[in-house]
C-alpha positions as CSV (number, residue, x, y, z in Angstrom):
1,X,87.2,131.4,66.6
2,X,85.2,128.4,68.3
3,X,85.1,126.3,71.2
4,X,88.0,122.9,70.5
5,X,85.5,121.1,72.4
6,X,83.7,119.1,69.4
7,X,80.3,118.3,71.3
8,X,79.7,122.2,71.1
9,X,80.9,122.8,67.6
10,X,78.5,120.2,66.3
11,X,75.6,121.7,68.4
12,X,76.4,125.1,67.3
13,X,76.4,123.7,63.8
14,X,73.0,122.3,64.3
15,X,71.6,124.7,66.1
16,X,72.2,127.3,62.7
17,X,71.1,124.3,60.7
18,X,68.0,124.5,62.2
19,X,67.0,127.9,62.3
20,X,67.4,128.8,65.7
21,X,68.7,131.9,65.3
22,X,67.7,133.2,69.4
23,X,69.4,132.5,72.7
24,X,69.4,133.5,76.7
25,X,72.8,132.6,78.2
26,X,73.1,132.8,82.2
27,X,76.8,133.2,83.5
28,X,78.8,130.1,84.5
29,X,82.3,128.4,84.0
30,X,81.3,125.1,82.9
31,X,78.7,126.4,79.9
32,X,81.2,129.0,78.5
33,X,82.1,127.3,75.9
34,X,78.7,126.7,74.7
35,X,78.4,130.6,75.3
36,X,81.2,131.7,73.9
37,X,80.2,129.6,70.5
38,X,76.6,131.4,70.4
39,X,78.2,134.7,70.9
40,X,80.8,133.8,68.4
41,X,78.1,132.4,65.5
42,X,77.0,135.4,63.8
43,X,73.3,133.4,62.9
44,X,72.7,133.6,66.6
45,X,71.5,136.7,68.7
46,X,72.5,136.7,72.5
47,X,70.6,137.7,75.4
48,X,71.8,138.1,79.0
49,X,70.0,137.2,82.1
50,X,71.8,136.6,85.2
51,X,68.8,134.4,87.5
52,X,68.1,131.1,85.6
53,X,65.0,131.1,87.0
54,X,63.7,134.5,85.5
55,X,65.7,133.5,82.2
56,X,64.1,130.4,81.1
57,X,60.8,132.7,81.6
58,X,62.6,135.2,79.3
59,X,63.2,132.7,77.0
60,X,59.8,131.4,77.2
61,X,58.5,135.0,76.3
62,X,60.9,135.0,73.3
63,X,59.4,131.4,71.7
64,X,55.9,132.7,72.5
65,X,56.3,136.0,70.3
66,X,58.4,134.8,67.7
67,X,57.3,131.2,67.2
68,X,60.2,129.9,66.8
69,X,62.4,127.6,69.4
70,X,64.4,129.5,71.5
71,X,67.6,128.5,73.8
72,X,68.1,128.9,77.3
73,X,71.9,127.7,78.1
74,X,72.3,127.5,81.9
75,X,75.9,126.3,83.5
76,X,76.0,122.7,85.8
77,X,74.5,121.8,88.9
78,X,71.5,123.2,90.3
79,X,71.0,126.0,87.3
80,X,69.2,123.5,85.3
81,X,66.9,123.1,88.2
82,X,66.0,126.3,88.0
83,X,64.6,126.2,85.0
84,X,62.0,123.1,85.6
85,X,59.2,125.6,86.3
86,X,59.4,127.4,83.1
87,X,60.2,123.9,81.5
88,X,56.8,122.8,82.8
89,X,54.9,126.2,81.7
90,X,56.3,125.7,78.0
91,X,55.2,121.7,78.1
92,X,51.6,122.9,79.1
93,X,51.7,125.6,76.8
94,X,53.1,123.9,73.8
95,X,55.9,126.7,73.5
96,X,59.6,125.2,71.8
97,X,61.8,126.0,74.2
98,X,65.7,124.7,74.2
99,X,67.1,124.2,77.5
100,X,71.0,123.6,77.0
101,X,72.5,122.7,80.4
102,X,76.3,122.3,80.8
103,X,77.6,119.3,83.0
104,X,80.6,117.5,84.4
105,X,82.2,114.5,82.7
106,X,79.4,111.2,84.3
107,X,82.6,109.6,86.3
108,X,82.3,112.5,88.5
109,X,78.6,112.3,89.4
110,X,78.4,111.6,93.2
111,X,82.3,112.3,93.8
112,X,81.9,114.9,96.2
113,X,82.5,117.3,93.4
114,X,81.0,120.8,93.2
115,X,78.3,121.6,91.0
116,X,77.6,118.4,90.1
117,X,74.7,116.6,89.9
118,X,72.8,113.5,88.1
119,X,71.5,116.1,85.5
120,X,70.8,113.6,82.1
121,X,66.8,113.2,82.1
122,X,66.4,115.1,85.2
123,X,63.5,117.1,83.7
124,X,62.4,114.1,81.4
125,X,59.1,115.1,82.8
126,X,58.7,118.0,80.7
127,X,60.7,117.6,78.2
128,X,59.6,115.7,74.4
129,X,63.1,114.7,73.9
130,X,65.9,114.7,76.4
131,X,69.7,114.0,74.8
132,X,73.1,113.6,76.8
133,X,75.7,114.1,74.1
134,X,78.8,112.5,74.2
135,X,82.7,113.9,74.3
136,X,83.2,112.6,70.5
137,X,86.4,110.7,69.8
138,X,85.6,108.2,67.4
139,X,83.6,108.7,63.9
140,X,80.5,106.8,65.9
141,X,80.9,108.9,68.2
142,X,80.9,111.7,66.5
143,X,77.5,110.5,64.5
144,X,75.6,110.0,67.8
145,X,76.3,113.5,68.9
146,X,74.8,114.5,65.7
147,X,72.1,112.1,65.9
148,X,71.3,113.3,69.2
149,X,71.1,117.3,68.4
150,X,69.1,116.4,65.2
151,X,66.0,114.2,67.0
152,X,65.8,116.9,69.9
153,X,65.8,119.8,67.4
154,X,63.2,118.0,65.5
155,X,61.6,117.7,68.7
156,X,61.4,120.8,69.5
157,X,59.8,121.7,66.2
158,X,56.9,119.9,67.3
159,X,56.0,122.6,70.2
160,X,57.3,121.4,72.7
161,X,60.4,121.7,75.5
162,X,63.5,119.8,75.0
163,X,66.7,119.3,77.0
164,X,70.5,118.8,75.8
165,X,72.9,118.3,78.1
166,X,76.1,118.9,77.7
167,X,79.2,117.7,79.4
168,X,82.6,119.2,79.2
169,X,85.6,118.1,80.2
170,X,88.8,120.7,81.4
171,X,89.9,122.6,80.3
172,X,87.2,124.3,79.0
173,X,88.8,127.7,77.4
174,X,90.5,126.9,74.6
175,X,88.9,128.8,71.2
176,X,91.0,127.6,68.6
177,X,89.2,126.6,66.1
178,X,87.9,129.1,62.8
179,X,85.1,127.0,61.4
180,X,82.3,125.3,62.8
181,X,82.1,121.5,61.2
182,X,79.6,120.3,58.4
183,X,77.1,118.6,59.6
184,X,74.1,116.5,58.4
185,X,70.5,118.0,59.1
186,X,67.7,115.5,59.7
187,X,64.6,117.1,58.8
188,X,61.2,115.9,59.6
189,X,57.7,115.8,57.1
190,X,54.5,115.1,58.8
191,X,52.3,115.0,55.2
192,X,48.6,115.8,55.6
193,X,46.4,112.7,55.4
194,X,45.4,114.1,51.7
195,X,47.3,112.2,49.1
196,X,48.2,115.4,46.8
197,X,50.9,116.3,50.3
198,X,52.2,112.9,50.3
199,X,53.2,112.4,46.8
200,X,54.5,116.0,46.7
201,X,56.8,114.9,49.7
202,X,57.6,111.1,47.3
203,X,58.7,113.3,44.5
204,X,62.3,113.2,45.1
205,X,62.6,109.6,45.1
206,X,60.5,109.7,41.7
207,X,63.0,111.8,40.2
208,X,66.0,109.4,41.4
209,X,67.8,107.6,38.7
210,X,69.2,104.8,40.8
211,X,65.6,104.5,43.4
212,X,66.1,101.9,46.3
213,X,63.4,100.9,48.9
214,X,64.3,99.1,51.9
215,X,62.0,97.3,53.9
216,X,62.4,96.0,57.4
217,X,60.2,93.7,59.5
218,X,56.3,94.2,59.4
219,X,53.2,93.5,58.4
220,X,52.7,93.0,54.8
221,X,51.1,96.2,53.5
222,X,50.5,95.9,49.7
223,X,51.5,93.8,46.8
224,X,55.1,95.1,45.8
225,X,55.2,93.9,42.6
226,X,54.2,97.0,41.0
227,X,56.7,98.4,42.4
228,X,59.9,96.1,41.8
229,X,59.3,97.2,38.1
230,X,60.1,100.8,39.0
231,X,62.7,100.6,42.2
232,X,64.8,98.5,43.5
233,X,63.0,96.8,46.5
234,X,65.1,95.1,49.2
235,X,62.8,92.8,51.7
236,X,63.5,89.8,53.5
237,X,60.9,87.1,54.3
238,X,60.0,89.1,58.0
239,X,58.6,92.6,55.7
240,X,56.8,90.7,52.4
241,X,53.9,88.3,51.4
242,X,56.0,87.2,48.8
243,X,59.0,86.4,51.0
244,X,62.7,87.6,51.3
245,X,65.8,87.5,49.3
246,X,68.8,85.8,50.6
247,X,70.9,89.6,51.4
248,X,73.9,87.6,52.5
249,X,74.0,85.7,49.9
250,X,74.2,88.6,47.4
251,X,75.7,91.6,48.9
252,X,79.4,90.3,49.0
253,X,78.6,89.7,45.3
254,X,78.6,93.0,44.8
255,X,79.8,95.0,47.7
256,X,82.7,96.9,45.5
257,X,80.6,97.6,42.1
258,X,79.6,101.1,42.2
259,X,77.2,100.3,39.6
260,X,74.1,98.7,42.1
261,X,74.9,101.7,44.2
262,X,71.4,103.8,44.5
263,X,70.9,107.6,44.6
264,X,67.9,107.4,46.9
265,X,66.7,105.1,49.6
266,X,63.7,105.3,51.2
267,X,63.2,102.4,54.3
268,X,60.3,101.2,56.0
269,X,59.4,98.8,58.7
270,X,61.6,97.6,61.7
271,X,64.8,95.3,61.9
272,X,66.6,93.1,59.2
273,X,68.3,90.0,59.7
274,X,70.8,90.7,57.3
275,X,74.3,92.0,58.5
276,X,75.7,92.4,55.3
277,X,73.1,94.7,53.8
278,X,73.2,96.9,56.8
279,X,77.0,97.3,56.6
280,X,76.8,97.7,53.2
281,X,74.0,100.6,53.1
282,X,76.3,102.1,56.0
283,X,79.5,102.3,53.5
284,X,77.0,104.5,51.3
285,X,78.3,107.9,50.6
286,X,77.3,110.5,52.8
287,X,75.7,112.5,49.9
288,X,73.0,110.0,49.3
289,X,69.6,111.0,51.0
290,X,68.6,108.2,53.2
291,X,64.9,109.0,54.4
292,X,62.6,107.1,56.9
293,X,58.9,106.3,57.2
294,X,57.6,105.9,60.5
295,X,54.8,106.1,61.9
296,X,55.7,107.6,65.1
297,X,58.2,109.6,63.8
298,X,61.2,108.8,65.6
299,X,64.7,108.3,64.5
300,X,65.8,104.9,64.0
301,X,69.2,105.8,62.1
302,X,70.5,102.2,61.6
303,X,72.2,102.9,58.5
304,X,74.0,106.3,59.9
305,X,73.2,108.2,57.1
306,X,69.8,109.4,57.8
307,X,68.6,112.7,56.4
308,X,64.7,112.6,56.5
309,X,62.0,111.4,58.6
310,X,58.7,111.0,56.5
311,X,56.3,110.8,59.8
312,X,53.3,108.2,57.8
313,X,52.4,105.1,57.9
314,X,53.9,102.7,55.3
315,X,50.6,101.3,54.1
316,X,50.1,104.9,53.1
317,X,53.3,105.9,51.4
318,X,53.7,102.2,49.7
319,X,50.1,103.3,48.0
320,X,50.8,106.4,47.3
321,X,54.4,104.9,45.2
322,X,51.9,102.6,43.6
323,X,49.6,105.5,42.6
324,X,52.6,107.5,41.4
325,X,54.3,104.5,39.6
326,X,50.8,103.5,37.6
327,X,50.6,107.3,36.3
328,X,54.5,108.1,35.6
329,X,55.8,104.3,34.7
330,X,59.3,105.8,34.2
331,X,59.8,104.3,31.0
332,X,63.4,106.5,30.5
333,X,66.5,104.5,29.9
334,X,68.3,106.2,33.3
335,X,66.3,104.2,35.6
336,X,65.2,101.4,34.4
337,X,68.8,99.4,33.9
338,X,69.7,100.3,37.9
339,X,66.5,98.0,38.5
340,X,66.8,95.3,35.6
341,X,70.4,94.8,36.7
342,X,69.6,94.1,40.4
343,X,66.2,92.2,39.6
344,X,68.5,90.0,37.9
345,X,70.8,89.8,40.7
346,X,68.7,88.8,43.0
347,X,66.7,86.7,40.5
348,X,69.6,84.8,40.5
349,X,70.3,84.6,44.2
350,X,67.1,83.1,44.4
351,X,67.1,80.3,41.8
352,X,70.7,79.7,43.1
353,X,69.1,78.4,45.9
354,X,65.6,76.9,44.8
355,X,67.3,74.7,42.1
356,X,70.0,73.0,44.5
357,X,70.1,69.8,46.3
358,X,72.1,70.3,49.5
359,X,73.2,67.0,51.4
360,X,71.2,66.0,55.0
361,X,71.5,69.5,56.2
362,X,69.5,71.9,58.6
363,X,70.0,74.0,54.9
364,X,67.7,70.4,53.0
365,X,65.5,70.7,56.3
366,X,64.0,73.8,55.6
367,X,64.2,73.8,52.1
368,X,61.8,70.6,52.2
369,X,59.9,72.1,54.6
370,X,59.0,75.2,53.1
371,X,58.2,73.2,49.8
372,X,56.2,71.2,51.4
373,X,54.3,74.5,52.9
374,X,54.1,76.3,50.0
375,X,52.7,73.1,47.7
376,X,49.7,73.3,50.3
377,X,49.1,76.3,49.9
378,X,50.3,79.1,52.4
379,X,46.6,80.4,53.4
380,X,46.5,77.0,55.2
381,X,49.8,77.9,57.3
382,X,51.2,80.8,59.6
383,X,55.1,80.4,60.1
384,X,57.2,81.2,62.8
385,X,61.1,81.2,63.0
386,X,63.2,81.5,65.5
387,X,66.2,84.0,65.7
388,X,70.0,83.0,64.6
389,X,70.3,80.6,62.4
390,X,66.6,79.6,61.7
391,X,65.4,83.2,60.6
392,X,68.4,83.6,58.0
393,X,67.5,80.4,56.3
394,X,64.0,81.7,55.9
395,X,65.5,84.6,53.7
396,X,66.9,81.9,51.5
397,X,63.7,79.6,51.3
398,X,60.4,81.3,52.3
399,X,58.7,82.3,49.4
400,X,56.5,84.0,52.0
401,X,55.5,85.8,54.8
402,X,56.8,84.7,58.5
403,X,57.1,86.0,62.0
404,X,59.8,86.1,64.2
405,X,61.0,88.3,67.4
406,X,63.0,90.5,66.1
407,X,61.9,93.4,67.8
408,X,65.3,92.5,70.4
409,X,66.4,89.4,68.3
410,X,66.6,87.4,71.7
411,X,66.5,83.5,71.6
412,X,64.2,83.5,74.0
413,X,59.8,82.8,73.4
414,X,60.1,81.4,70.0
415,X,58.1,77.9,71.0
416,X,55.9,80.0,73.1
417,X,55.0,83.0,70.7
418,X,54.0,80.0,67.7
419,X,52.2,78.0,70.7
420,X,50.2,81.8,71.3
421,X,49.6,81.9,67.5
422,X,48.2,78.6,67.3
423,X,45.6,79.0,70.5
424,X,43.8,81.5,68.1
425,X,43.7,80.5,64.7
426,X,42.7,77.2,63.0
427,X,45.5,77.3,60.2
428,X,48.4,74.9,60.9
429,X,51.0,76.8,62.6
430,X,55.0,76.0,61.6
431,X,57.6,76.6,64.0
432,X,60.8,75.9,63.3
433,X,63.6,76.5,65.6
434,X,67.2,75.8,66.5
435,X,68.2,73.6,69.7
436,X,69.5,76.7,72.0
437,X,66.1,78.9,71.6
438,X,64.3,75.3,71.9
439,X,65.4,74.2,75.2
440,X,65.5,77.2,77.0
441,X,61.7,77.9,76.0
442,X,60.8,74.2,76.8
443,X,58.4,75.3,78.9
444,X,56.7,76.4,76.4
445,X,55.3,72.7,75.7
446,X,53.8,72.9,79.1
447,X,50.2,74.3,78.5
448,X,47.0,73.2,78.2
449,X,46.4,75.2,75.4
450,X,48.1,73.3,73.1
451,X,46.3,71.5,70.1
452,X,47.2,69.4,66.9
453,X,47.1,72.7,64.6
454,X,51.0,72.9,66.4
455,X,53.6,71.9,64.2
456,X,57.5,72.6,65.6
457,X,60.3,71.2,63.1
458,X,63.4,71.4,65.3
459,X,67.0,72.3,64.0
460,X,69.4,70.5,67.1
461,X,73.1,70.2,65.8
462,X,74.0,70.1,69.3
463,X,75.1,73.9,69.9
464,X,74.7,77.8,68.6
465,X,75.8,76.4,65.0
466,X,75.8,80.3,63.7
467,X,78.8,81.1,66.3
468,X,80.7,78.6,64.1
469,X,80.7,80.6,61.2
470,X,81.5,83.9,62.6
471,X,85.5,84.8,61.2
472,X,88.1,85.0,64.2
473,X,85.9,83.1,66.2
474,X,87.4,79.8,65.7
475,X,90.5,81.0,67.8
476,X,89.2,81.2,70.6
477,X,89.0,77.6,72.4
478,X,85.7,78.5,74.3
479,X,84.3,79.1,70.8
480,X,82.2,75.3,71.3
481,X,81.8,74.5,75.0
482,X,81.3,78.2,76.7
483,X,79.9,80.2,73.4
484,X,77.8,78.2,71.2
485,X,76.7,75.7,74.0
486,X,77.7,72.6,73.1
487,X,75.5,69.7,74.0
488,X,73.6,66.0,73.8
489,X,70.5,66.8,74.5
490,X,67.7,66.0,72.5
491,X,63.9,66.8,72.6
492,X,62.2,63.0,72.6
493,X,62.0,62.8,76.7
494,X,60.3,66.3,76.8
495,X,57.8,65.6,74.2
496,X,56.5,62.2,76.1
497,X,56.1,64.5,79.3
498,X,54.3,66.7,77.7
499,X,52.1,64.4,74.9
500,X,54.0,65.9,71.9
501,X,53.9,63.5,69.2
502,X,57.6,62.8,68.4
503,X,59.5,61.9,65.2
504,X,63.5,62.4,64.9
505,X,65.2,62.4,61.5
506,X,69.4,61.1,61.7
507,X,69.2,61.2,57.6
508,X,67.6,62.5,54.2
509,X,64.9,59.7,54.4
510,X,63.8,60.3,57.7
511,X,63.9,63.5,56.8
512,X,61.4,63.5,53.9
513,X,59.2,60.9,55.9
514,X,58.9,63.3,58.6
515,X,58.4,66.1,56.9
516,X,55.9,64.9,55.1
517,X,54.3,63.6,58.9
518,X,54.9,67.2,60.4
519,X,53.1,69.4,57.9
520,X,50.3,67.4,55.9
521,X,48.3,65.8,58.2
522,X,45.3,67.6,59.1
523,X,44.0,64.9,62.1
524,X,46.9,65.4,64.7
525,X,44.9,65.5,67.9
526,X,48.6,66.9,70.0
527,X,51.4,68.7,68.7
528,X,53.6,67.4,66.6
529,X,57.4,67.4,67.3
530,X,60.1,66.9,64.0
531,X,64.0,66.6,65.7
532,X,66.3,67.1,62.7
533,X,69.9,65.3,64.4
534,X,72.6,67.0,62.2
535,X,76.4,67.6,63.0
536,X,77.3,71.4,63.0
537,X,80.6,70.6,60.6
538,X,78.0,68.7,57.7
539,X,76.0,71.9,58.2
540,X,78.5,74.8,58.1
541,X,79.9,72.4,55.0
542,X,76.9,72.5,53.2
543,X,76.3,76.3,53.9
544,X,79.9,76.7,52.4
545,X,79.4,75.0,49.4
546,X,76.0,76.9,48.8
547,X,78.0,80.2,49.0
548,X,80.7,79.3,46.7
549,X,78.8,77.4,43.9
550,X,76.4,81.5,43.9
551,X,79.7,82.7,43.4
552,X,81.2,81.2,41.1
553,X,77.6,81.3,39.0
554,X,77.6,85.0,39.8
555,X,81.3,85.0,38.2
556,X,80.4,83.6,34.8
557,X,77.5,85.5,34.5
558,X,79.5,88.7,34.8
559,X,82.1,87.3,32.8
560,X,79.7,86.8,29.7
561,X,77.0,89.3,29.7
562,X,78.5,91.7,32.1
563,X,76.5,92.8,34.5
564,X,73.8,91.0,35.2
């Protein structure tokens, strides 16, 4: 029988998972659980050693001979501090070494309590990955605690010392339960730079009937075309040169049809703006390998269901699929439906939105002004958007590359980061922003630096116009004046103190006037400044209306051919 305490079962679990099949266990209250579960798992040998000091040693000699991680599992307080000077021997020395330390609950940290210290990162020093699990009570819970046993026992794979502590509330000895829990391994491939390794390591996703690829914010790697005709590729405007889909648009589309669900995903590349495609990669099944690039290999389990880390960079292992895809085209009838039927989809999504003709809208802002953009020629351009609302209607209308801060997704340096962009480059740089992130980066117009090549086409509806369409919101009577800001102000007194050439649009035809003024003159001597004055209710309207005309399209097209 086990440990009830559920931190311990899943690092048990892991631990077996793993391969560790080795531990030194020093006596103490507070760890016995944990010591009672290594004695109890029959995967796991058990060695006794009394001084922590001299055990962590121990344990060090054990890892050195067998190459293989060993554990140390010391009880709370000071005992974990005995074990910093083998700690530090086993970083110099490259040797895996697992130091489990058991601790009291955090609220009782520096409450006069015995044997209880601050012992979370305390030997952070020496250690490649230090966890604190949690006391799970809730399914997210319960997925961070596994989380956090995977990345330090990938760690630790890696040579190196790592630390998991532990804590444990009373009472501590109750062994009641007969099997340890299933749990889900992340494992960690580090291919050689020789492209044989890497497509070895791509061949499960070649042999997946329903492929996905997921691509977050960065730098546009390759052309993806190739490979759209062999997986399904999910980008948004932040990750591609050839833009983004409009994910919000689409995914409650199709959020209860089994049939777009894939087999494989594979995702690269940081953040996306879309909620609904991260909750709906989430509600995957659990059974579906989910498997990261990254370059510095560490886990970035946004969709929960992580089971791989491919440790590459994505220029690489986009160019290997392309090598992969030119010689084995995948021509059999399994796979290439799953990717006609969401090209389609989100073929659809996209004309949807290219074809209509909202009313004065931020929505008919940016749709003229990335028209306008793109009939110029993109080369000519560099385009920044600002978070919230701003960088979601680039997913709809960008039919290209932009930037963005979405490393935190903060309001904040939007202006100024376009205003950096421009000081060193001579293509036209777009920014186009809402009125919060505006305003409280005004500052930004205060440089020197600033030249004609400047371009900012501002969204002002007079507040945070994306709080207005968040569902339950709208109860709340501080929804308007405390959260999304309400205000009057407007941009034209700040552009005259700081020589900004200003233009405001109050309807369509100022509107196409000035967007026409903001983006195709090539003689602007200052920065140019386009205010487009809209009222949040005509903008959620036409947003509304956007949404429901897709849906009903989507509809009828189901209706008569099916799926799509």
């Amino acid at each position: 029988m086990y440990s009830d305490k559920e931190n311990v079962n899943i690092l048990t679990a892991l631990l077996v998972a793993h391969g560790v099949t080795a531990a030194v266990v020093c006596p103490g209250s507070r760890n016995a659980p944990i010591v009672h579960n290594l004695d109890a798992c029959p995967d796991i040998a058990c060695y006794p050693v009394t001084d922590e000091r001299s055990a962590g040693f121990f344990a060090l000699g054990m890892a050195q001979q067998l190459q293989q991680p060993v554990v140390v599992c010391v009880t709370s307080g000071t005992a974990m501090l005995n074990v910093a000077p083998a700690m530090a021997e086993a970083w110099h020395q490259h040797v895996p070494l697992i130091l489990i330390s058991a601790d009291r609950p955090a609220e009782w940290i520096g409450q006069q309590v015995g044997q209880t210290i601050t012992q979370a990162d305390a030997l952070a020093r020496f250690a490649a990955c230090s966890v604190n699990l949690p006391q799970p009570l809730t399914p997210s819970q319960r997925w961070h605690c596994n989380r956090l046993v995977n990345e330090a026992l990938m760690a630790v794979r890696q040579h190196r010392p790592v630390h998991i502590n532990v804590p444990l509330s009373e009472p501590l000895f109750n062994f009641t339960i007969a099997d340890l829990p299933q749990q889900r391994v992340i494992t960690r491939a580090t291919p050689h730079p020789d492209s044989a390794d890497l497509h070895q390591l791509l061949q499960p996703l070649m042999a997946a009937q329903r492929p996905m690829l997921v691509i977050g914010q960065m730098t546009p790697a390759v052309q993806l075309d190739a490979l759209k005709r062999r997986f399904v590729v999910l980008h948004e405007a932040l990750s591609a040169d050839d833009g983004g889909v409009p994910f919000d648009e689409e995914i409650p589309l199709i959020a209860d049809d089994d049939s777009y669900r894939p087999d494989y995903v594979l995702y690269m590349g940081g953040t996306l703006v879309s909620k609904h495609i991260k909750q709906w990669l989430s509600g995957l099944d659990d059974d579906i390998p989910f498997v990261q690039v990254t370059d510095s290999g560490h886990v970035h389990d946004t969709f929960t269901h992580l089971t791989g880390l491919l440790q590459a960079p994505p220029r690489d292992v986009l160019q290997a699929l392309i090598q992969l895809t030119n010689s084995d085209p995948a021509d059999d009838a399994t796979v290439l439906p799953y990717v006609d039927r969401w090209n389609a989809l989100l073929q659809l999504a996209r004309d949807h939105y290219d074809q209509l003709r909202p009313d004065f809208s931020q929505l008919l802002a940016v749709k003229l002004a990335q028209q306008s953009v793109e009939a110029m020629g993109t080369d000519g351009f560099v385009v920044h958007y600002a978070n919230s609302q701003p960088v979601r209607l680039a997913n709809i209308y960008a039919h290209h590359h932009v930037a963005c801060n979405r490393g935190t997704n903060g309001i904040e340096g939007s202006t100024s980061a376009a205003a950096g962009c421009a000081a060193v480059t001579a293509r036209r740089v777009l920014c186009v922003t809402g009125d919060l992130s505006f305003f409280y980066d005004s500052n930004a117009l205060w440089n020197s630096n600033l030249t004609g090549n400047l371009r900012i086409l501002l969204l002002n509806n007079g507040g945070g116009g994306i709080f207005r369409q968040l569902d339950g919101l709208q109860q709340s009577p501080a929804r308007d004046r405390l959260v999304a800001a309400t205000h009057d102000t407007h941009a034209d007194g700040l552009c005259q103190q700081h020589a900004i050439d200003y233009r405001a649009a109050y309807g369509s035809q100022d509107l196409y006037s000035g967007i026409t003024w903001l983006t195709q003159d090539d003689d602007a001597q200052r920065p140019r400044l386009l205010e487009v004055v809209t009222k949040p209710t005509a903008d959620q309207q036409q947003w509304t209306q956007a949404r429901q005309s897709l849906k009903l399209k989507y509809q009828s097209w189901k209706k008569d051919n099916g799926n799509p």
